[in-house]
C-alpha positions, 0 to 999 in steps of 0.5 A: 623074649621079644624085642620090646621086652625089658631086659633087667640089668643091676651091678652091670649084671644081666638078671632077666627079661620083664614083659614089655609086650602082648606076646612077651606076657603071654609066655611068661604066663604061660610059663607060671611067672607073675601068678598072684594069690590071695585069699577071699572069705565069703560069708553070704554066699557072695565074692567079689573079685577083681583087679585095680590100679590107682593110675597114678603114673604111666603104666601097663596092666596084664592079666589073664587066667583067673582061677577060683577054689574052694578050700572049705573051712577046715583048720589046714586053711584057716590058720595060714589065712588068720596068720597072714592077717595077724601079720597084715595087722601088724604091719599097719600097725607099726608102719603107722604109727603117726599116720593113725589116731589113738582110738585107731591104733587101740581098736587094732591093738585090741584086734590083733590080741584076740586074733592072736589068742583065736590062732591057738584053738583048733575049733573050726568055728573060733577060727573062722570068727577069728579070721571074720574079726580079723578081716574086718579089723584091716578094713577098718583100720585102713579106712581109719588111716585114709580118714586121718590123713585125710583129716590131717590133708583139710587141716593143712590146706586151712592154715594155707588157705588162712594164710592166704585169705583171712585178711579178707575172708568174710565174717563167716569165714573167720569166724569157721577158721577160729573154730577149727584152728586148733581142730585134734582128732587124736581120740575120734571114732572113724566116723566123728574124724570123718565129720569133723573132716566135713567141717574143717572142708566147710571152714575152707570154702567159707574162707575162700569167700572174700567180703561181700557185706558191702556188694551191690551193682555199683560196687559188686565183688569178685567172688571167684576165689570160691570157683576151684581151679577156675583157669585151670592152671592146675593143669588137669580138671581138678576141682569140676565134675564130669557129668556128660558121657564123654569126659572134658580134660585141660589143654595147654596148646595154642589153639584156644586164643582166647585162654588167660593162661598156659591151660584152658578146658577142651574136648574134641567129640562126635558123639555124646555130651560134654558137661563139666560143672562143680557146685559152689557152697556157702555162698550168701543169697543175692544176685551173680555174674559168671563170665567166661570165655568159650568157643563152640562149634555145637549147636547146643553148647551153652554157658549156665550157672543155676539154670540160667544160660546163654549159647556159645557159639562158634565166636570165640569171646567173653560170655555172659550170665546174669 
């Protein structure tokens, strides 16, 4: 052990070290502790292989030692793969049973019975298209479930969005909303829940939209509703793209005097470019102003909306495009 691994305590009971260092890991790999397994077929000559993480929380990822082998398509080893998947199956299977639609939660039925019956031969050939179908199956059925709750995420940010907006959405926007109020996609395929998913997001931006019918110069309208996450007090950059070679990020300090928040956009580089954007839907035709306030010590740093730009300069205020 080493003195920045994790000594696992429970009931005031002592139970191990976890690594918490470079040093401490490579032991413990070298002692055979922490080895996953898993189970690839190849059809076509093709594997891709790897490890991810979501990154959704402070954490620290090891590895080393990958290793690869062939185990051939023989009945020793694809029964165990095909019962793994049958019970993969129904494990999404019961743990979703609202976090599915019928179409779904039928085709994963269907998936697991003819697995099932696959298990029973002893023909190579059966059990290897069982493990095919099989294989297939999960991937689908978690891509169905990521699309419902997606489906499910638009619906919930409509009614909000209404509740917030409809008053003074413009026509379009209520009309969208009226459309797609009592959306259900209880018996869509992936791809019909993933259209109309599109669509409940399109009732969404529209919504944002205030009325604009009545606009001109004497009399323009605030249109930034439709700018998502506009000040970023969201307190990260959702909502914008970064298109440069070197990503922008939020900053809550006090060096930017001219932020209207707690957060502004920053980032501090050498080399490379940094360009964040996001492109805005639904908007009617006619002529904008974007203003913004920035500060640049670039040469080159500019402010644009369609093409259209003017410099930023290292004069921290209210910038301007027509």
């Amino acid at each position: 052990t080493y003195p920045c691994d994790y000594l696992g305590t429970a009931d005031g009971h002592e139970w191990g070290y976890v690594p918490n260092s470079i040093d401490g890991a490579y032991y413990a790999f070298k002692a055979g502790r922490y080895t996953q397994k898993v189970y690839g077929l190849v059809e076509g000559g093709e594997m891709k292989l790897g490890l991810t993480s979501n990154g959704q929380k402070i954490e620290w990822v090891l590895w080393a030692n990958f290793k690869l082998t062939y185990e051939g398509k023989t009945e020793e080893s694809l029964l165990p793969v095909l019962e793994g998947l049958i019970e993969t199956m129904d494990n999404l299977l019961n743990d979703n049973a609202d976090g599915m639609n019928n179409t779904a939660a039928a085709a994963l039925q269907d998936a697991i019975s003819a697995a099932s019956e696959a298990y029973k031969s002893t023909d190579v050939d059966v059990l290897w298209a069982g493990v095919i179908a099989a294989n297939k199956a999960v991937v689908d059925t978690r891509a169905s479930i990521n699309a419902y709750a997606a489906f499910s995420a638009a619906m919930d940010e409509l009614n909000e969005t209404a509740d917030a907006n409809y008053d003074n959405a413009c026509a379009k926007g209520q009309q969208a909303y009226e459309e797609m109020k009592d959306a259900t996609a209880d018996d869509l395929t992936m791809e019909e829940l993933e259209a109309l998913t599109a669509k409940v997001k399109d009732a969404i931006a529209l919504l944002s939209i205030p009325k604009y019918e009545e606009a001109s110069d004497d009399a323009p309208v605030d249109m930034t509703t439709v700018i998502v996450n506009n000040g970023f007090e969201a307190g990260n950059i959702s909502g914008w793209t970064n298109s440069g070679t070197i990503d922008a990020q939020s900053q809550n300090n006090a060096s930017f005097d001219n932020k209207q928040g707690t957060y502004y956009g920053e980032k501090w580089h050498v080399n490379g470019t940094v360009d964040i954007n996001q492109t805005l839907a639904h908007l009617p035709a006619g002529t904008y102003e974007l203003t913004a306030y920035a500060y640049s010590t670039a040469t080159d740093c500019i402010l644009y909306a369609n093409g259209i730009s003017v410099p930023v300069t290292e004069t921290s205020g209210l910038y301007t495009v027509v």
